[in-house]
mmCIF file as gemmi writes it, N, C-alpha and C atoms, coordinates in Angstrom:
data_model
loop_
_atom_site.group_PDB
_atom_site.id
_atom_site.type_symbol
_atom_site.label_atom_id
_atom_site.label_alt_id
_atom_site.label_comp_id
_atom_site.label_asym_id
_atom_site.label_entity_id
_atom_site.label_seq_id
_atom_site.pdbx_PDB_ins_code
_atom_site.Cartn_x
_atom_site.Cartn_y
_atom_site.Cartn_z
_atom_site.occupancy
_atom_site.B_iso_or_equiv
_atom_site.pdbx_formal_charge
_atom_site.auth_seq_id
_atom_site.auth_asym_id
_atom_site.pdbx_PDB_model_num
ATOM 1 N N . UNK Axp A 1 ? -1.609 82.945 140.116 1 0 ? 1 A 1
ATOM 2 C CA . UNK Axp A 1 ? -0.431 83.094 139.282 1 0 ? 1 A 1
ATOM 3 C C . UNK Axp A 1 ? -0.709 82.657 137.85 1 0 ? 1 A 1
ATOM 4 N N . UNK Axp A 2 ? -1.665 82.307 137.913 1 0 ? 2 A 1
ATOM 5 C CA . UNK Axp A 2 ? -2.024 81.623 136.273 1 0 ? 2 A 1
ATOM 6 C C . UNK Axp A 2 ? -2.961 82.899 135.196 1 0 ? 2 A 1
ATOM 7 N N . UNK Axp A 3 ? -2.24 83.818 135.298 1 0 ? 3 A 1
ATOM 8 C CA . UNK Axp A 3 ? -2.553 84.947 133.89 1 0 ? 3 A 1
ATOM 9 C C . UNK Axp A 3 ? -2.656 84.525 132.934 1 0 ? 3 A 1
ATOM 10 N N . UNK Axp A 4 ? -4.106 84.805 132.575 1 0 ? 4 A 1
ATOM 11 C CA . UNK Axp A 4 ? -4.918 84.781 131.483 1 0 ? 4 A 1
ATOM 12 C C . UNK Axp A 4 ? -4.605 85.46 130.091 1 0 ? 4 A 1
ATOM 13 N N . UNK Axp A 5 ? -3.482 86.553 130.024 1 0 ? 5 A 1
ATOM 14 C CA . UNK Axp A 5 ? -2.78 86.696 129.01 1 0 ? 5 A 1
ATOM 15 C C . UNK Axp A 5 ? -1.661 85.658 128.726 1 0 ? 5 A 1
ATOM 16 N N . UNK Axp A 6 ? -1.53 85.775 127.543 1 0 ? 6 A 1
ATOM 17 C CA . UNK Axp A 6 ? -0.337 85.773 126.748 1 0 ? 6 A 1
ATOM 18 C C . UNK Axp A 6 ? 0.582 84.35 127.008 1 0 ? 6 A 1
ATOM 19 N N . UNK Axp A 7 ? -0.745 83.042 126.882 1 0 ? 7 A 1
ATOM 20 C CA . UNK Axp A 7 ? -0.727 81.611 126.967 1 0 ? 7 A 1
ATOM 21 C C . UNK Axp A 7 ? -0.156 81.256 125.504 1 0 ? 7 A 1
ATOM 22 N N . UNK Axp A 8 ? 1.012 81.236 125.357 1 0 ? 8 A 1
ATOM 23 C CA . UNK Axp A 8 ? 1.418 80.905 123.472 1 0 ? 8 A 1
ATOM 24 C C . UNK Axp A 8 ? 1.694 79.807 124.122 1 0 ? 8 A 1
ATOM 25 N N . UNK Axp A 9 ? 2.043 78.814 125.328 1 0 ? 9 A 1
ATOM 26 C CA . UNK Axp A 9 ? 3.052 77.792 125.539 1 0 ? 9 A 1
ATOM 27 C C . UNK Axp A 9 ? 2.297 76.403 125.68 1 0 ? 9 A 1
ATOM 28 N N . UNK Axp A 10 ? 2.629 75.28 124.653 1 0 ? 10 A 1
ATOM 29 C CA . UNK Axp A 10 ? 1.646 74.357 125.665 1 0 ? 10 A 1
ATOM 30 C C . UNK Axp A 10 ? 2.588 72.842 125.946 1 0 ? 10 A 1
ATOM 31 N N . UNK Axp A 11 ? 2.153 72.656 126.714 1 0 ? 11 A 1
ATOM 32 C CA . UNK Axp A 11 ? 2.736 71.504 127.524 1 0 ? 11 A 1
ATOM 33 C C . UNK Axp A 11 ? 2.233 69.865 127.359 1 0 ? 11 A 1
ATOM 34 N N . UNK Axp A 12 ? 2.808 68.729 126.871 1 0 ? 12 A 1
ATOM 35 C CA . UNK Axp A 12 ? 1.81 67.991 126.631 1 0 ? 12 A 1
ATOM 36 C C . UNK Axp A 12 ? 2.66 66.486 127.45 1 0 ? 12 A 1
ATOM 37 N N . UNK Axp A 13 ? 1.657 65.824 128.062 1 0 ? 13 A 1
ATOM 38 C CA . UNK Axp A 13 ? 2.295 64.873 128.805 1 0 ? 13 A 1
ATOM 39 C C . UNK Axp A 13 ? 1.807 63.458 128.83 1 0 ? 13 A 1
ATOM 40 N N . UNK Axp A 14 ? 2.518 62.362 128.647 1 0 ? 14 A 1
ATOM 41 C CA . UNK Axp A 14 ? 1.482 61.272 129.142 1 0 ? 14 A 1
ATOM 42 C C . UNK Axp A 14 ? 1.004 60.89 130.392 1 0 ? 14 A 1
ATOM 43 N N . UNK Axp A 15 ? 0.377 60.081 131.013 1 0 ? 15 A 1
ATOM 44 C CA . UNK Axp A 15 ? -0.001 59.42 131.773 1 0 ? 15 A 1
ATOM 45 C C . UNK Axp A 15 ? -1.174 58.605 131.566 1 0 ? 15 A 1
ATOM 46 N N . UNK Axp A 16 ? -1.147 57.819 132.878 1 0 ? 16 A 1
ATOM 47 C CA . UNK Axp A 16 ? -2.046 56.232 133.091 1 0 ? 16 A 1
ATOM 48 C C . UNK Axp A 16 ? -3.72 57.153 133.105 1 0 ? 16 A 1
ATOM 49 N N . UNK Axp A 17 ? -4.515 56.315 132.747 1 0 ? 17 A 1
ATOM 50 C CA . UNK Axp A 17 ? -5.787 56.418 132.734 1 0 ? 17 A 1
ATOM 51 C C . UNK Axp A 17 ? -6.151 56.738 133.93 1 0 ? 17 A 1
ATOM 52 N N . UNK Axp A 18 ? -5.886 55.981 134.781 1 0 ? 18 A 1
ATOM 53 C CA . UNK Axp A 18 ? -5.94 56.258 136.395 1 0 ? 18 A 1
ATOM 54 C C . UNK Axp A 18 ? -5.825 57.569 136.641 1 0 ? 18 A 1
ATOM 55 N N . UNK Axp A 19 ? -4.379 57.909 136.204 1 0 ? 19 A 1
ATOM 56 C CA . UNK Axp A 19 ? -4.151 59.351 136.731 1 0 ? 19 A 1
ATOM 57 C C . UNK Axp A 19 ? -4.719 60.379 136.163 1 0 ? 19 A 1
ATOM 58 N N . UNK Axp A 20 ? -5.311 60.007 135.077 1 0 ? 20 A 1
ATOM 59 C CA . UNK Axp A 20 ? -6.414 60.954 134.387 1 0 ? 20 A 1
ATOM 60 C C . UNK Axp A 20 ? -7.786 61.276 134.616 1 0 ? 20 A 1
ATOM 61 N N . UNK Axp A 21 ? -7.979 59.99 134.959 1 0 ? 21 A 1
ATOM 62 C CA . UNK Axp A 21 ? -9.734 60.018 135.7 1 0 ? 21 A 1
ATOM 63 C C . UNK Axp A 21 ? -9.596 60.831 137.035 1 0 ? 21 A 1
ATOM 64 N N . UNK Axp A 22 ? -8.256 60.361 137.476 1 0 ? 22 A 1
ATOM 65 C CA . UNK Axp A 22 ? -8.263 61.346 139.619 1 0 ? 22 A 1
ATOM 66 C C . UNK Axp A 22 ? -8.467 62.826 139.067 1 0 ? 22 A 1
ATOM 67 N N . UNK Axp A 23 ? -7.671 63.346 137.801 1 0 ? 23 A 1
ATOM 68 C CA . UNK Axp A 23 ? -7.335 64.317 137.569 1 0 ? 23 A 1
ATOM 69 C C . UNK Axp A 23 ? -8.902 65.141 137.521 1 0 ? 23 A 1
ATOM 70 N N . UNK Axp A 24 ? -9.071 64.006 136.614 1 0 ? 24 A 1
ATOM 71 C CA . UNK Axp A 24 ? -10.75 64.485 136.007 1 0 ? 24 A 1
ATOM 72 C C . UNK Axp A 24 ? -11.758 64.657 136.927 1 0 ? 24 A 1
ATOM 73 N N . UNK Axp A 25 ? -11.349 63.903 137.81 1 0 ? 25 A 1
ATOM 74 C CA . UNK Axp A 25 ? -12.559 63.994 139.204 1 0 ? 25 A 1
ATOM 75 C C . UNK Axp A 25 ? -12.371 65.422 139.712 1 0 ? 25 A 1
ATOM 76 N N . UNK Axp A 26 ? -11.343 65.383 140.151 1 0 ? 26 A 1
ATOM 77 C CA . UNK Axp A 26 ? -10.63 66.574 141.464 1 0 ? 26 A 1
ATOM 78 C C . UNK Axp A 26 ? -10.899 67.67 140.808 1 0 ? 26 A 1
ATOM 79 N N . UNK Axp A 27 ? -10.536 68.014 139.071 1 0 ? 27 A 1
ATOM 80 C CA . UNK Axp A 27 ? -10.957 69.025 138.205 1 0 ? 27 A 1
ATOM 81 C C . UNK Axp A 27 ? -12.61 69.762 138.823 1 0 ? 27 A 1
ATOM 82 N N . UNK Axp A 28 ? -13.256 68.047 138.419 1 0 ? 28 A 1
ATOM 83 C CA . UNK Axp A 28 ? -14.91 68.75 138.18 1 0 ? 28 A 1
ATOM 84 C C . UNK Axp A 28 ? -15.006 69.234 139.772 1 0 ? 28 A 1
ATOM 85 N N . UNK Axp A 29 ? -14.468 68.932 140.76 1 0 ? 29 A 1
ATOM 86 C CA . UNK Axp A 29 ? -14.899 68.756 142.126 1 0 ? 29 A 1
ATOM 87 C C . UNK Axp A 29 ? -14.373 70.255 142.345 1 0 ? 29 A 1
ATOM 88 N N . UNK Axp A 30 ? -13.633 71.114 141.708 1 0 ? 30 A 1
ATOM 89 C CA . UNK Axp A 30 ? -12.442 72.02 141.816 1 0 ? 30 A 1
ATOM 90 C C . UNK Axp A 30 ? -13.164 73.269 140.74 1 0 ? 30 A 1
ATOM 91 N N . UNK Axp A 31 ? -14.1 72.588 140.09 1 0 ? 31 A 1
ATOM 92 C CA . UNK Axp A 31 ? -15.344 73.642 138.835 1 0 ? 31 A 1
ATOM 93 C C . UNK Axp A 31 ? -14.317 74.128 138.239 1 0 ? 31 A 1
ATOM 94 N N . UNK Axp A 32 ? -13.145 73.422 137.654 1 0 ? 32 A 1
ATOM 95 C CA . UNK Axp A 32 ? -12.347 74.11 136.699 1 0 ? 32 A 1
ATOM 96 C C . UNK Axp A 32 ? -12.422 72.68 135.899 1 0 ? 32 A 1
ATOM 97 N N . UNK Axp A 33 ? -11.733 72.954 134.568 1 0 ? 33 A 1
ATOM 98 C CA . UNK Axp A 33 ? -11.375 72.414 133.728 1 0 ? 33 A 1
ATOM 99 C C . UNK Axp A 33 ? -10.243 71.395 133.957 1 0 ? 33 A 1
ATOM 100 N N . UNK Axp A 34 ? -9.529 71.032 133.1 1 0 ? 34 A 1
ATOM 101 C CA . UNK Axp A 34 ? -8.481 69.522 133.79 1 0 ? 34 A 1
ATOM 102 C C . UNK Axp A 34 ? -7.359 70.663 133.603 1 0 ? 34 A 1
ATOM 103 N N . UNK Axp A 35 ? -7.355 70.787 132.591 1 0 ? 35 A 1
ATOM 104 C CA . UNK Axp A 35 ? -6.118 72.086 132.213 1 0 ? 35 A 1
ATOM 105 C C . UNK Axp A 35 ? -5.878 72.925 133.053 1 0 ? 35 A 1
ATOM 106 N N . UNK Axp A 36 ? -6.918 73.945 133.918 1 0 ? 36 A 1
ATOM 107 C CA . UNK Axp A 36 ? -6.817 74.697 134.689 1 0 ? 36 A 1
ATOM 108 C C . UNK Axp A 36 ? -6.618 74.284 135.864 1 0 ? 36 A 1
ATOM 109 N N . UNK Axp A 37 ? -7.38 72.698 136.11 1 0 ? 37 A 1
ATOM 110 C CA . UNK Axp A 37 ? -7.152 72.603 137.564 1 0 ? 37 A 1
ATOM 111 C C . UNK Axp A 37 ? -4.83 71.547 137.405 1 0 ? 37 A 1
ATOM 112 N N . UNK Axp A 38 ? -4.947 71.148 136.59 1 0 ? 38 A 1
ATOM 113 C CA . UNK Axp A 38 ? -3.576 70.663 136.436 1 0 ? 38 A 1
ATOM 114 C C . UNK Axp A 38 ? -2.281 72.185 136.503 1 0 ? 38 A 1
ATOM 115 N N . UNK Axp A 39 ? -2.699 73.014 135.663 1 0 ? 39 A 1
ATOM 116 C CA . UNK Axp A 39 ? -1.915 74.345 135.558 1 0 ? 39 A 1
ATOM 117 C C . UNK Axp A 39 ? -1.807 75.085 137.048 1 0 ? 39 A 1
ATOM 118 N N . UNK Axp A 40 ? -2.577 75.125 137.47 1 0 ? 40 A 1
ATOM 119 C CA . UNK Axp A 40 ? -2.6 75.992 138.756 1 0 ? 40 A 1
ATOM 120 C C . UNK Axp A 40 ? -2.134 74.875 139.939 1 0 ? 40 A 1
ATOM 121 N N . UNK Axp A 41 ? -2.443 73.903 139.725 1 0 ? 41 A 1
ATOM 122 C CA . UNK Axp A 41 ? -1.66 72.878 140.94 1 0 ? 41 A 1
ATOM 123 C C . UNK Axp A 41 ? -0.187 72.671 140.786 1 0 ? 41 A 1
ATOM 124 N N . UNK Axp A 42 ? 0.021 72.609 139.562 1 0 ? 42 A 1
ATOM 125 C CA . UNK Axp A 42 ? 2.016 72.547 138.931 1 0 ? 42 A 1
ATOM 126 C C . UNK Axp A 42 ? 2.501 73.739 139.798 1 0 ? 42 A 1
ATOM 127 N N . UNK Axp A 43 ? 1.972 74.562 139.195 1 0 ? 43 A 1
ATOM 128 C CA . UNK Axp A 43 ? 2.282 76.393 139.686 1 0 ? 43 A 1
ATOM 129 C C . UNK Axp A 43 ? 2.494 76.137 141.155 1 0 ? 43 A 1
ATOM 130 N N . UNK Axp A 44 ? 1.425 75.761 141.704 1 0 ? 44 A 1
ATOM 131 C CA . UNK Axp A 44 ? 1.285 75.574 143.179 1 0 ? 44 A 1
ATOM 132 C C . UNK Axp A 44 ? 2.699 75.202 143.701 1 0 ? 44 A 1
ATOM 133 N N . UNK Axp A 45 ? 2.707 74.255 143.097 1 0 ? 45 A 1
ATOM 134 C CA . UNK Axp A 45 ? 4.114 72.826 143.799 1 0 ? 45 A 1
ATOM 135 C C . UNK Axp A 45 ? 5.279 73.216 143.227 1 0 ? 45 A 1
ATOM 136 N N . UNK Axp A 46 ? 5.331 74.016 141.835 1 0 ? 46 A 1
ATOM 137 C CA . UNK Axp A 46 ? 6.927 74.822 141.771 1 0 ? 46 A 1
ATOM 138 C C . UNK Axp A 46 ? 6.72 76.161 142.149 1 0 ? 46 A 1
ATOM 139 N N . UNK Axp A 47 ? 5.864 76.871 143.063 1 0 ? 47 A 1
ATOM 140 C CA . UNK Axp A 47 ? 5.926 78.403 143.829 1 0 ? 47 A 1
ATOM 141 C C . UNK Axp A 47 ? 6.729 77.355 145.214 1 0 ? 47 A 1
ATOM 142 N N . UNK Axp A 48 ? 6.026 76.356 145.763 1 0 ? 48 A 1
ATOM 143 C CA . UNK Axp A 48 ? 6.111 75.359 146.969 1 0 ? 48 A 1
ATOM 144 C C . UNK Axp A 48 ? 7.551 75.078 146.948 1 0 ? 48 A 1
ATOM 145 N N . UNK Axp A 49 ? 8.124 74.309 145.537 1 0 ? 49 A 1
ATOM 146 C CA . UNK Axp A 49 ? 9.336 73.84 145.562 1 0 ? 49 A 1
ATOM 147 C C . UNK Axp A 49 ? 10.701 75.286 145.902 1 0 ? 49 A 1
ATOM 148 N N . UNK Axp A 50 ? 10.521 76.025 144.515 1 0 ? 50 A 1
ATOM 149 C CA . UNK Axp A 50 ? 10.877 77.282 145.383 1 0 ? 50 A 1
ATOM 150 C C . UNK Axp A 50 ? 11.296 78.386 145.878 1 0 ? 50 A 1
ATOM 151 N N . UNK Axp A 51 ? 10.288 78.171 146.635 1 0 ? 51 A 1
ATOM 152 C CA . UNK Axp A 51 ? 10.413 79.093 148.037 1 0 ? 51 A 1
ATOM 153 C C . UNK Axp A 51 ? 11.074 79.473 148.51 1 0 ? 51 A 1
ATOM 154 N N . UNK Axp A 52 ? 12.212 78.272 148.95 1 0 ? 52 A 1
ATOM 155 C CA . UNK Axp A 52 ? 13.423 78.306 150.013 1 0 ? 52 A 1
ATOM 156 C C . UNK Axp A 52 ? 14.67 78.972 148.722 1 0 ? 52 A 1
ATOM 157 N N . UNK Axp A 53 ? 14.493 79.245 147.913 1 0 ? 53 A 1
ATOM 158 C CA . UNK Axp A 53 ? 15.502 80.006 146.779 1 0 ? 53 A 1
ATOM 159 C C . UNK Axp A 53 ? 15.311 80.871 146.672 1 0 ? 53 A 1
ATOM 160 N N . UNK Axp A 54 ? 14.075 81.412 147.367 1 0 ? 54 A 1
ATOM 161 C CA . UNK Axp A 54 ? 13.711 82.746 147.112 1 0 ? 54 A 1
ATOM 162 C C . UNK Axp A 54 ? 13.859 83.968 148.354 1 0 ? 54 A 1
ATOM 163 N N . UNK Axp A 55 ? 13.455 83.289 149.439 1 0 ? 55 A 1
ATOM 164 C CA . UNK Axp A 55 ? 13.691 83.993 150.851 1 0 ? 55 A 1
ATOM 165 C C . UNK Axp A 55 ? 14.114 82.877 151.75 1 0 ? 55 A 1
ATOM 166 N N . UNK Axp A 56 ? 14.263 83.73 152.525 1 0 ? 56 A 1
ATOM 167 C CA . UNK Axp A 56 ? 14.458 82.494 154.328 1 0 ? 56 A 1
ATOM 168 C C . UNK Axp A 56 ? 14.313 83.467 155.396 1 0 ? 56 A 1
ATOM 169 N N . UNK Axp A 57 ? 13.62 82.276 156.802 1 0 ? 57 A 1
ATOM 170 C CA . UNK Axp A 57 ? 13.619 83.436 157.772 1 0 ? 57 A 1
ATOM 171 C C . UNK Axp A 57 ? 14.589 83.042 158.797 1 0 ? 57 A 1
ATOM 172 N N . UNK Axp A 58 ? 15.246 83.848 159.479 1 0 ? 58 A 1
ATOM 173 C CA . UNK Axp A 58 ? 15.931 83.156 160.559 1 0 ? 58 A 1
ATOM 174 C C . UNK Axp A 58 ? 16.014 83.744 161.585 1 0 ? 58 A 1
ATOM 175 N N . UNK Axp A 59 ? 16.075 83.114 163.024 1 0 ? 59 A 1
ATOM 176 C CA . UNK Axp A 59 ? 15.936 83.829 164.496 1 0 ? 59 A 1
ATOM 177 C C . UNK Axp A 59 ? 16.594 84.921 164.847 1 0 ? 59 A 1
ATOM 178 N N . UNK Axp A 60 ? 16.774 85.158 165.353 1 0 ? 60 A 1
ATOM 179 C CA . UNK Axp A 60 ? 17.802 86.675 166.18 1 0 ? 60 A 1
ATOM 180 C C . UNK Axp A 60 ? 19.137 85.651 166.337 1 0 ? 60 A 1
ATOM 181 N N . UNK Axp A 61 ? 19.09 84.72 166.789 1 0 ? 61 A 1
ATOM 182 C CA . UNK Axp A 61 ? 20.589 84.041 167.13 1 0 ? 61 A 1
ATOM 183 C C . UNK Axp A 61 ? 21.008 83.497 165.481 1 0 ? 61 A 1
ATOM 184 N N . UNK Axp A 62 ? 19.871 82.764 164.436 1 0 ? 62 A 1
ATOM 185 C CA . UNK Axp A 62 ? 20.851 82.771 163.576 1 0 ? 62 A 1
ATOM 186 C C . UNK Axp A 62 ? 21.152 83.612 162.504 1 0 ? 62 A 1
ATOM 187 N N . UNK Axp A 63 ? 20.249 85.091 162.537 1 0 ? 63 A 1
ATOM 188 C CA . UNK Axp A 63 ? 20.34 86.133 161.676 1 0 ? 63 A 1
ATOM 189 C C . UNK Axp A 63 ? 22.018 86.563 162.512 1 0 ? 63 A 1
ATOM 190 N N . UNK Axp A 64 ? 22.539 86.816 163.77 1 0 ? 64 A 1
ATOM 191 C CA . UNK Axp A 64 ? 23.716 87.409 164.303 1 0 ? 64 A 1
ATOM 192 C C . UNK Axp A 64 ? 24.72 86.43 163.42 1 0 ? 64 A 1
ATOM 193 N N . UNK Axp A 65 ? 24.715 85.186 163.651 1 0 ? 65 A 1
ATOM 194 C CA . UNK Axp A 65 ? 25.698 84.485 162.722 1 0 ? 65 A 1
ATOM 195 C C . UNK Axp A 65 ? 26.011 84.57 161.078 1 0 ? 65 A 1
ATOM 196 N N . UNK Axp A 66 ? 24.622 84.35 160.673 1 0 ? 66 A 1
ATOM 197 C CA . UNK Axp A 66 ? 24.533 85.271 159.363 1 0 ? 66 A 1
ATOM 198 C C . UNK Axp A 66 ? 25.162 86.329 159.039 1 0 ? 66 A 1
ATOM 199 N N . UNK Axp A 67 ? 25.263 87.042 159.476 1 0 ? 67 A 1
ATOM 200 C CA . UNK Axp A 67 ? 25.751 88.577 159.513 1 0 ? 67 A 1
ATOM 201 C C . UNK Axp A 67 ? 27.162 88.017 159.993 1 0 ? 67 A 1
ATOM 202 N N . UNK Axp A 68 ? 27.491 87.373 160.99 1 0 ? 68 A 1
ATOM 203 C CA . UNK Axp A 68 ? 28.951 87.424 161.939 1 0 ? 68 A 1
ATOM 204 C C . UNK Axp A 68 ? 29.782 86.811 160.05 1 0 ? 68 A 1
ATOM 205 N N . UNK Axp A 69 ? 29.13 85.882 159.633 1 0 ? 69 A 1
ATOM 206 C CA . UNK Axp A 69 ? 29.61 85.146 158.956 1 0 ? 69 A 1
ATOM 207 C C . UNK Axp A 69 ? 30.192 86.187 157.498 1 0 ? 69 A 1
ATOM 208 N N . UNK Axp A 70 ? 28.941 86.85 157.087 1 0 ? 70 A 1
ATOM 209 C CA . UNK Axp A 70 ? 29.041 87.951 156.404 1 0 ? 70 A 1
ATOM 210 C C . UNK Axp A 70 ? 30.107 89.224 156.296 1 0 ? 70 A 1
ATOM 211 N N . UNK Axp A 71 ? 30.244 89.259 156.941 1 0 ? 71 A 1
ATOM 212 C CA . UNK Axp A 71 ? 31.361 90.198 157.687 1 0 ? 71 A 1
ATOM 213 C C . UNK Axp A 71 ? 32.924 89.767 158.097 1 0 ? 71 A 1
ATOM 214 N N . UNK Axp A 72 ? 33.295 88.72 158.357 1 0 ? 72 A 1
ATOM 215 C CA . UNK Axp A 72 ? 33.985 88.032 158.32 1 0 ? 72 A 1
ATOM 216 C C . UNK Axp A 72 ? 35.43 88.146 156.986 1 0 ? 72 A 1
ATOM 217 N N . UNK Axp A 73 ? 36.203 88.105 157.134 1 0 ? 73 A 1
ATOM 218 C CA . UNK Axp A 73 ? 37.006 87.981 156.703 1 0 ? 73 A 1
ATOM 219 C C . UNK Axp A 73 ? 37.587 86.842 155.605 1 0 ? 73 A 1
ATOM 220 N N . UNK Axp A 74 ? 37.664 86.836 154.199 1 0 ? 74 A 1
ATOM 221 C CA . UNK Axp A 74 ? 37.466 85.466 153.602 1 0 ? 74 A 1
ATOM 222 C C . UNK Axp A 74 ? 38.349 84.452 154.171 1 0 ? 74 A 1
ATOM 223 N N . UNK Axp A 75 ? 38.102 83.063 154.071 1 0 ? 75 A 1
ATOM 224 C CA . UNK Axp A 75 ? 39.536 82.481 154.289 1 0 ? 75 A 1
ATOM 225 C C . UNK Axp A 75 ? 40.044 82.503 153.019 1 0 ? 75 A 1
ATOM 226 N N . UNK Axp A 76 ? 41.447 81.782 153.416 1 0 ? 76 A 1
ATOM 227 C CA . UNK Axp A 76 ? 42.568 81.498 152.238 1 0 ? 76 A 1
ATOM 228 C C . UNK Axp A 76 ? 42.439 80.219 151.808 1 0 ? 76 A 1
ATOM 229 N N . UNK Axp A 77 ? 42.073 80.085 150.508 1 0 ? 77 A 1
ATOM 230 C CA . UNK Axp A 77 ? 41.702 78.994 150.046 1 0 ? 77 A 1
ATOM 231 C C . UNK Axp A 77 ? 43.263 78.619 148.622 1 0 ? 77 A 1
ATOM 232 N N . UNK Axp A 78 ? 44.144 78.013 149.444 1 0 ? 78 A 1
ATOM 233 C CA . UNK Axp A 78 ? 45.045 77.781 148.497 1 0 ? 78 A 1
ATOM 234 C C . UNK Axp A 78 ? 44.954 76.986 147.055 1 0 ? 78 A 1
ATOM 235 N N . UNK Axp A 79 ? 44.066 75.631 147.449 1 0 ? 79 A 1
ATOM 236 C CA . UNK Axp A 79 ? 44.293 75.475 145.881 1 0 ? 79 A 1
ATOM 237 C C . UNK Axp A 79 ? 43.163 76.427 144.93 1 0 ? 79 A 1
ATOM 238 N N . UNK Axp A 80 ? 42.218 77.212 145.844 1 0 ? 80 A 1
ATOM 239 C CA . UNK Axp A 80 ? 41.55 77.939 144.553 1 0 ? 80 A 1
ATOM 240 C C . UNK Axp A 80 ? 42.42 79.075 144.034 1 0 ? 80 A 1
ATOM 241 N N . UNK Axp A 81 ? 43.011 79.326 145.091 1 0 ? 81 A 1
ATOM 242 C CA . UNK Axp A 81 ? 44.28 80.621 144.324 1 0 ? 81 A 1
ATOM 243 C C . UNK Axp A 81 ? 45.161 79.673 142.915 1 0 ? 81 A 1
ATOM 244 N N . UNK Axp A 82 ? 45.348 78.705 143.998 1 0 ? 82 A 1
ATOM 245 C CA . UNK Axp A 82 ? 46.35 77.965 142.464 1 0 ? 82 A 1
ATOM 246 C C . UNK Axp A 82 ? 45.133 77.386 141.355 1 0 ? 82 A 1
ATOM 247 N N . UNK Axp A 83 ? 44.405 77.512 141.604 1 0 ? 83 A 1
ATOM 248 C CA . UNK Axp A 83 ? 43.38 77.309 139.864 1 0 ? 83 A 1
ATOM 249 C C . UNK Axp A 83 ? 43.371 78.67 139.328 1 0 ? 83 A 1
ATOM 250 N N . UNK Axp A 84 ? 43.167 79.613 140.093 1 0 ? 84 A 1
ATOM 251 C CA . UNK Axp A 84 ? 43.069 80.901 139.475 1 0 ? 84 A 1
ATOM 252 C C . UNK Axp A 84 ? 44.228 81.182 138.841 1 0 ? 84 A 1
ATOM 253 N N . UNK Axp A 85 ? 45.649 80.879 139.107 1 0 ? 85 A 1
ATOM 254 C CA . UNK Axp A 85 ? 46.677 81.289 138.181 1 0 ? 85 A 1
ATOM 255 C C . UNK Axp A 85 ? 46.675 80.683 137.566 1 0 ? 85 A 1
ATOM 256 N N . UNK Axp A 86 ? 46.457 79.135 136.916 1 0 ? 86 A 1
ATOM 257 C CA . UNK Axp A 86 ? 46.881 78.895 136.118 1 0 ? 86 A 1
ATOM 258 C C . UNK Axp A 86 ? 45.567 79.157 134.667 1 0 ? 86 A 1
ATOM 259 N N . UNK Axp A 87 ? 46.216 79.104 133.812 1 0 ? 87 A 1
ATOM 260 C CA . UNK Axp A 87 ? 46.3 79.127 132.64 1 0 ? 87 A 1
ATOM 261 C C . UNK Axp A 87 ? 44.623 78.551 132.145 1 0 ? 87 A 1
ATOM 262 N N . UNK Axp A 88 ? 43.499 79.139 131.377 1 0 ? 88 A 1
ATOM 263 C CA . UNK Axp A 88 ? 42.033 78.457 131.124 1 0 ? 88 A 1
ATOM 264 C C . UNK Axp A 88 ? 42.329 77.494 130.299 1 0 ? 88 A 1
ATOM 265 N N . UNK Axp A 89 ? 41.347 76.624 129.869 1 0 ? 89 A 1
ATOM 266 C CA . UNK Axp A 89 ? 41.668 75.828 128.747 1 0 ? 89 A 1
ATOM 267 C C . UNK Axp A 89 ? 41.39 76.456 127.291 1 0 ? 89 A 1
ATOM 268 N N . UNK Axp A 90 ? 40.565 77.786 127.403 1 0 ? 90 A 1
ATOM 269 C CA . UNK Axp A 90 ? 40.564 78.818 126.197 1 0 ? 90 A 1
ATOM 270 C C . UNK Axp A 90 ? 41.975 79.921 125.977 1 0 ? 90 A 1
ATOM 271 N N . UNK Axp A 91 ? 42.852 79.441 127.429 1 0 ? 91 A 1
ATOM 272 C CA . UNK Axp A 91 ? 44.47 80.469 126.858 1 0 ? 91 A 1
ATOM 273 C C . UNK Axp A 91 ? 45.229 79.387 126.921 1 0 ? 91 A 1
ATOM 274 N N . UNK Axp A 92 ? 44.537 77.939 126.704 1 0 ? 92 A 1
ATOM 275 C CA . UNK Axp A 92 ? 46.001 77.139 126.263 1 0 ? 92 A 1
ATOM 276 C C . UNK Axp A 92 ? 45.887 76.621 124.794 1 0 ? 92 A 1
ATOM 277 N N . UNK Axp A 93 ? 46.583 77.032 123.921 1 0 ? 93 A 1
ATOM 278 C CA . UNK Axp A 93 ? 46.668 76.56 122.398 1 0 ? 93 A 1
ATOM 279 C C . UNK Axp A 93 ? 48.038 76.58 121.937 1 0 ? 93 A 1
């Protein structure tokens, strides 16, 4: 995911020496650069984070509910009806 075009953006961060040397190790151990091996691991862990926003899988019993739920009829949600009539705070002046 890390395209080699059209890098205008850069990112700059602190951290402990510590966490720079692990960085620096795992980099050389990884034959990339710190940049590349830091860029493609971020990427990694926000494709990782997510995921679950992006798809989901679910069984035969809870895809039927899914759907039952889908299909379904809304309820009546009274006080959101009564927010909806009244008045925005951009039509009260």
């Amino acid at each position: 995911m890390t395209a080699q075009i059209g890098k205008t953006e850069k990112l700059d961060l602190r951290l402990s020496l510590q966490a720079k040397k692990m960085l620096r190790i795992a980099a050389l151990a990884a034959r990339r650069s710190v940049s590349e091996f830091v860029l493609e691991s971020a990427l990694a862990r926000a494709e990782e984070t997510l995921a679950d926003r992006r798809s989901f899988t679910l069984d035969d019993e809870q895809w039927r509910a899914f759907v039952a739920a889908l299909d379904a009829p809304p309820r009546e949600l009274p006080r959101l009806k009564k927010l909806f009539q009244e008045k925005s705070i951009f039509e009260q002046a």
